[in-house]
C-alpha positions in Angstrom: 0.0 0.0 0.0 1.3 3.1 -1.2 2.1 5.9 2.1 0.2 9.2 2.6 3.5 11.1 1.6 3.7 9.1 -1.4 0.2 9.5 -2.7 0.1 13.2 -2.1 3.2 14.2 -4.2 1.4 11.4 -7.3 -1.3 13.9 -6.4 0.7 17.0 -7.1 2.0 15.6 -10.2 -1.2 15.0 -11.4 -2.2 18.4 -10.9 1.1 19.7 -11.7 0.3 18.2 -15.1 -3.2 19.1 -15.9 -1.8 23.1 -15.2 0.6 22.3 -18.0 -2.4 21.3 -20.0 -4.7 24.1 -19.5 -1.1 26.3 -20.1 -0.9 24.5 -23.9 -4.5 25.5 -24.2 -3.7 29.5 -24.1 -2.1 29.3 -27.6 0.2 31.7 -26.4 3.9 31.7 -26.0 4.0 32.5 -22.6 1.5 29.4 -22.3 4.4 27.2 -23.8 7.0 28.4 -21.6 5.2 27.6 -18.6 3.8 24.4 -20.2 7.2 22.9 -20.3 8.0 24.6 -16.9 5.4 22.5 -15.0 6.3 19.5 -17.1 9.3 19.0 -15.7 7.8 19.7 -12.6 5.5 16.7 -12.7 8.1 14.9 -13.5 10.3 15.4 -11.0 7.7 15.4 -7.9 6.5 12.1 -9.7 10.5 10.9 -9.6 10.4 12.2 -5.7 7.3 9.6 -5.2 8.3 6.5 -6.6 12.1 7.0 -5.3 10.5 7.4 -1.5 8.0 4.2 -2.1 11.2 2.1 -3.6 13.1 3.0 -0.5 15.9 5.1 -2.2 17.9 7.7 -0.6 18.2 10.7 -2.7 21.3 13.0 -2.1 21.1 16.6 0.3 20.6 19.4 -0.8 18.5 18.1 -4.4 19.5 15.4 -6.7 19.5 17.1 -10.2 17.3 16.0 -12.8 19.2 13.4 -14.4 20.7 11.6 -11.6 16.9 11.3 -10.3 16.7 9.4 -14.0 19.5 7.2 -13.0 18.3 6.4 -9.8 15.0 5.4 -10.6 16.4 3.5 -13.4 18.4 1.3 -11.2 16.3 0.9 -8.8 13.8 -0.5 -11.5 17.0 -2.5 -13.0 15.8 -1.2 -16.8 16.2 1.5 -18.9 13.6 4.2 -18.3 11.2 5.1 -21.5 10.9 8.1 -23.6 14.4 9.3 -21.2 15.7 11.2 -24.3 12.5 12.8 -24.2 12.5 13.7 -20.8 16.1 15.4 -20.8 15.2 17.4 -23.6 11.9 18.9 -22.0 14.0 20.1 -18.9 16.9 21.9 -20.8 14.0 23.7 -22.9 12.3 24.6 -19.7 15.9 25.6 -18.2 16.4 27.8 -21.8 13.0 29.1 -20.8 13.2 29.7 -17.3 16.7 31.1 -17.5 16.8 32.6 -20.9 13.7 33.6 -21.4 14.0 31.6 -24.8 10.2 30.1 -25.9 10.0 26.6 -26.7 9.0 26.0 -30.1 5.3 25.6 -31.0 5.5 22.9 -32.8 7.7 20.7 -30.2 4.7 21.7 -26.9 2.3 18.9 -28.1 4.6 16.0 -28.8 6.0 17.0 -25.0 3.0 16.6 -23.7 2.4 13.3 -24.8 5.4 11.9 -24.4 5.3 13.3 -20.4 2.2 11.7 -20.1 3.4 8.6 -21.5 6.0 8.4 -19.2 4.3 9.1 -16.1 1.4 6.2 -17.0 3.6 3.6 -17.8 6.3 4.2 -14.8 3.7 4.8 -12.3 2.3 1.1 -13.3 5.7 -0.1 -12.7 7.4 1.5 -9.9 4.2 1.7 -7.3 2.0 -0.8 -8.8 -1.3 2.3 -9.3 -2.8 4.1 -12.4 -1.4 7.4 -12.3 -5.1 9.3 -13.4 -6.8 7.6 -10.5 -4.8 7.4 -7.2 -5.9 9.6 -4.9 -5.9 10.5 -1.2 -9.4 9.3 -0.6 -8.0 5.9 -1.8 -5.6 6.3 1.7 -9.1 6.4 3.8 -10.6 3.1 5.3 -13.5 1.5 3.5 -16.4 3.5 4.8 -19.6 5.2 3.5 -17.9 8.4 3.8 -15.0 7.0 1.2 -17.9 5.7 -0.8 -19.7 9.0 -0.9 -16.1 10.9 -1.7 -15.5 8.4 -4.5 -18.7 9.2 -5.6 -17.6 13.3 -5.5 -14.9 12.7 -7.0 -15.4 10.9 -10.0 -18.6 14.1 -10.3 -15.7 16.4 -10.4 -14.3 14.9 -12.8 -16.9 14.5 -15.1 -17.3 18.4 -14.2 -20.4 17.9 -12.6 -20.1 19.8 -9.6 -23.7 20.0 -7.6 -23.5 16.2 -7.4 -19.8 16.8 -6.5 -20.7 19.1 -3.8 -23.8 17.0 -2.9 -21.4 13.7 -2.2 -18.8 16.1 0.0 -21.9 16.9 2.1 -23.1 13.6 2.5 -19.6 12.3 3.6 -19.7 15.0 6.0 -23.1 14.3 6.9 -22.2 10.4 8.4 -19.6 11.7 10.0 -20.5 14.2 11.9 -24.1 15.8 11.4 -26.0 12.7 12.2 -24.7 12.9 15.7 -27.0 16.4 16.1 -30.2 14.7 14.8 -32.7 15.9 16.9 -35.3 13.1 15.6 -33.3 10.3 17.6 -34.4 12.3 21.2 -38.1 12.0 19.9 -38.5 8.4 20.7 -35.0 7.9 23.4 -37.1 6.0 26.5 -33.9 6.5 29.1 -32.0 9.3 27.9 -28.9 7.5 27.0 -28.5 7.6 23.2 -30.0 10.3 22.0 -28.1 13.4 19.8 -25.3 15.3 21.0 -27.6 18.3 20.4 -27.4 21.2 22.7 -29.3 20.3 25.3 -32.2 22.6 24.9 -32.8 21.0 21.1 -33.2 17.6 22.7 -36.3 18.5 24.5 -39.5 17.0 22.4 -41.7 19.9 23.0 -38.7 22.1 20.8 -38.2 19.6 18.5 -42.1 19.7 17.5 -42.3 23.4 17.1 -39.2 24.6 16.0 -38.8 21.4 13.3 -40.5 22.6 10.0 -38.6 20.2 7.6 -35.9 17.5 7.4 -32.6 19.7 7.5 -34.3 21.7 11.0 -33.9 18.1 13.1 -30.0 18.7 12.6 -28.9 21.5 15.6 -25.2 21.6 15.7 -23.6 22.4 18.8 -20.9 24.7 17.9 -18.7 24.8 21.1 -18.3 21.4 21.6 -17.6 20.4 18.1 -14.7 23.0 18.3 -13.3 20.9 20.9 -13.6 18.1 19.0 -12.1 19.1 15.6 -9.0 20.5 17.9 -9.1 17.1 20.0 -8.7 15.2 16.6 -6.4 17.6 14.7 -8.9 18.5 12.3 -8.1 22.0 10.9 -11.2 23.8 11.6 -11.7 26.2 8.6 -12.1 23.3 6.7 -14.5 21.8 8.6 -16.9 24.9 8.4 -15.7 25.3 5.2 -17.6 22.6 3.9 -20.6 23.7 6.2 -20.5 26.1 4.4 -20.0 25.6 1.0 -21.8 22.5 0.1 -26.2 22.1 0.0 -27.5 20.8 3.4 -28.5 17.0 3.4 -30.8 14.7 5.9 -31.2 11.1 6.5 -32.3 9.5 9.8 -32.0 6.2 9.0 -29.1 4.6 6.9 -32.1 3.0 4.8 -33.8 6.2 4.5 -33.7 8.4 1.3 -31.6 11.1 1.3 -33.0 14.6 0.8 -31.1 17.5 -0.9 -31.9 21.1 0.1 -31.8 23.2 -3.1 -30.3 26.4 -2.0 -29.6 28.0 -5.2 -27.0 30.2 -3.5 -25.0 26.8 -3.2 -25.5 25.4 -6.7 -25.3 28.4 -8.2 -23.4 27.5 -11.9 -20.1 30.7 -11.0 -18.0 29.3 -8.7 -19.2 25.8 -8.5 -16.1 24.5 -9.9 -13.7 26.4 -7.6 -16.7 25.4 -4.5 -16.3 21.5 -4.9 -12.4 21.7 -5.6 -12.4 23.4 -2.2 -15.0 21.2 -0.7 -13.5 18.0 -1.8 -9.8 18.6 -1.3 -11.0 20.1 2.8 -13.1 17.1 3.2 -10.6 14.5 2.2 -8.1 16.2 4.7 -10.8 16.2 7.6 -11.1 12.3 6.9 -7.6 11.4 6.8 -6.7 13.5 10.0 -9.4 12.2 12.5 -8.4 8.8 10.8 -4.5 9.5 11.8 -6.0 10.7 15.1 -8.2 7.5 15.3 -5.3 5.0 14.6 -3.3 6.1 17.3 -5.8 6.4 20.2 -5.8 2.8 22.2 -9.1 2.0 23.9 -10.1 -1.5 25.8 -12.6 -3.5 23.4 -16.0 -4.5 24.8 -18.8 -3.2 26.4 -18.4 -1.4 29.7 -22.1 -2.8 30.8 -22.1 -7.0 31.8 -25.4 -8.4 32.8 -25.5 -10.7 36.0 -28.2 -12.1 38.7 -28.9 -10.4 41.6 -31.3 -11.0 44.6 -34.7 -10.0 44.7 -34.8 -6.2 46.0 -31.6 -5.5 45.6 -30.9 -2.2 46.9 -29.3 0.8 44.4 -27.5 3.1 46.7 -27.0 6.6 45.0 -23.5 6.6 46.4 -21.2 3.7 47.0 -22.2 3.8 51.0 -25.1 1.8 52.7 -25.9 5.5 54.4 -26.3 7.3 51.4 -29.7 7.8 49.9 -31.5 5.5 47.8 -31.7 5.4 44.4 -34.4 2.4 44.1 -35.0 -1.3 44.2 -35.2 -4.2 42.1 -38.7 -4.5 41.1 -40.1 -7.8 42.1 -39.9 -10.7 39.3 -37.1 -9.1 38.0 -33.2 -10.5 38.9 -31.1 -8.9 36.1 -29.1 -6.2 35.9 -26.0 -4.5 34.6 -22.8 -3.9 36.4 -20.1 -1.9 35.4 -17.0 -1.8 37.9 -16.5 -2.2 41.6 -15.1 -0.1 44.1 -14.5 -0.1 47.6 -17.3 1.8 49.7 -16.8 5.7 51.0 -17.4 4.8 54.4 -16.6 0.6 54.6 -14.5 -1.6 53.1 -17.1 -3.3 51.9 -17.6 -3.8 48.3 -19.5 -2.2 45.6 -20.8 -2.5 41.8 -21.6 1.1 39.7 -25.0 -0.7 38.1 -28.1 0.0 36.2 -31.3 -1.7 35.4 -33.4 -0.3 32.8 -36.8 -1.5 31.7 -38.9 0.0 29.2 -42.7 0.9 29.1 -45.2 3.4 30.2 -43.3 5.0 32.0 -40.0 3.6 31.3 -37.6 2.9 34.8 -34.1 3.4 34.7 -32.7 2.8 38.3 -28.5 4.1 38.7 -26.0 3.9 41.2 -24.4 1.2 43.7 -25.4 -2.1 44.9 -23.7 -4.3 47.1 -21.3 -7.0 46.0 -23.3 -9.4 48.0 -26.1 -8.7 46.6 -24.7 -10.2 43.2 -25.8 -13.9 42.8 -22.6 -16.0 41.7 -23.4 -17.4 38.2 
């Protein structure tokens, strides 16, 4: 698997190259110069990639152009293609850079193919990808937000950008906006795993008058998500930038069909183009960061919660002392419940388990805090 380092300087050369492309479409001389400018450009970052994925140490302060030839060459033990080509591109861009002498007219085209020639086949070889489609979203694990930048990307490049836009905002939907959806505190019986909504927005009363369509269930709360994107190393102008820049989606349920809000401030034809770039290069980063972040956080697997027996009655202490107040009793019948961990009481050395026992219905009871550990029936 190719490394993040790697993949974002094929990236660069890719884009390196199309610039040289839209530079050959000006018609102009200046156009040329600059076409075979970021040519060699391409080139080289391209040389740069394949070097680092092969392992090769390149020399301090910058190998020069043909020794980077050389060393790629040997490190693929063959004779590079279209090599003759290749030199001669970066002495006319040195004559052009330097000089100020234009490349001829006639020569820009046949550069052009060549270069791309080059990079296609080499790339194949040397890191084992198609040089027009890796990307960084192919450095993301397989997700529905990967699926849904996939989806934006290949839009973009079809130069369709509303769906573009429309796929960046969906990947940042189901990764972040469902956790503000209001509609999962409508029916949440205990409290427990409802939205992260501020908590004024979880209260059903606000929900039904304030909600007036789909994208009104989604209340974000600002603050905290703040502390989140710095907790993850997630560069927060690209976060709201995509708030910002792409159409609002909704979806409660992953079965559900989306809907699109059509703000026609945000699919407005001027500026779509520059919009998606912006919105799928910033949402690609956000991804790859909190997935960095995500890789090198350790947690213990498995649920905090285990079920056991206890005896009829049991007593739930609100604090882990048989003097404090308390917090209910088993109903009768019943002889399950959840315990958590176990501590040593306040006041005693006698033992204790942080549990819970919930049961649903009308009303629901959800009973929290400490019973004894001898009130736990051995199983």
């Amino acid at each position: 698997m190719l490394s993040q380092p790697v993949v974002r300087r094929l990236v660069l050369a890719r884009y390196l190259f199309e610039l040289a492309l839209q530079n050959v479409r000006s018609q102009q001389e200046t156009g040329d110069a600059a076409c075979v400018s970021l040519l060699q450009d391409a080139t080289e970052i391209f040389f740069v990639a394949a070097l680092d994925h092969l392992n090769v140490q390149q020399s301090k302060p910058k190998t020069e152009f043909p020794q980077l030839l050389d060393k790629l060459s040997e490190a693929l033990g063959a004779d590079l293609p279209y090599r003759r080509r290749l030199l001669e591109v970066n002495r006319v861009r040195v004559a052009a850079k330097h000089d100020g002498i234009f490349p001829n007219r006639k020569e820009i085209d046949g550069y052009v193919t060549d270069t791309r020639k080059f990079l296609e086949e080499v790339c194949q070889k040397a890191l084992g990808v198609d040089f027009w489609t890796v990307s960084l979203v192919d450095l993301l694990d397989d997700d529905e937000a990967k699926t849904f930048l996939q989806a934006a990307e290949a839009s973009h490049r079809k130069a369709d950008y509303v769906d573009c836009l429309v796929n960046c905002r969906k990947a940042f939907f189901v990764t972040f906006e469902t956790w503000y959806d209001t509609q999962k505190d409508l029916n949440n019986t205990f409290g427990l795993f409802g939205s992260r909504a501020p908590y004024f927005a979880r209260d059903r009363e606000y929900i039904k008058k304030n909600v007036r369509d789909h994208f009104d269930y989604i209340v974000l709360d600002h603050s905290q998500i703040d502390r989140d994107l710095t907790k993850e190393g997630i560069d927060h102008t690209a976060f709201w930038n995509v708030w910002r820049l792409t159409p609002e989606v909704y979806r409660h349920k992953k079965e559900d069909v989306w809907r699109i809000k059509h703000d026609p401030r945000r699919v407005e034809p001027s500026g779509s183009k520059e919009r998606s770039t912006v919105a799928l290069s910033a949402m690609t980063s956000i991804l790859l960061a909190r997935q960095n972040t995500a890789r090198a956080t350790r947690y213990i697997g498995g649920s905090s919660y285990s079920d056991v027996k206890a005896k009829a009655g049991t007593t739930f202490y609100e604090k882990a002392d048989k003097s404090s107040p308390v917090a209910g009793h088993l109903p009768e019948g019943e002889d399950q419940i959840s315990i958590s961990y176990a501590t040593q009481g306040l006041n005693d050395d006698d033992w204790y388990w942080s549990a819970m026992f919930a049961k649903p219905g009308e009303p629901p009871l959800l009973i929290v805090g400490y019973v004894l550990d001898a009130d736990l029936i051995p199983g």
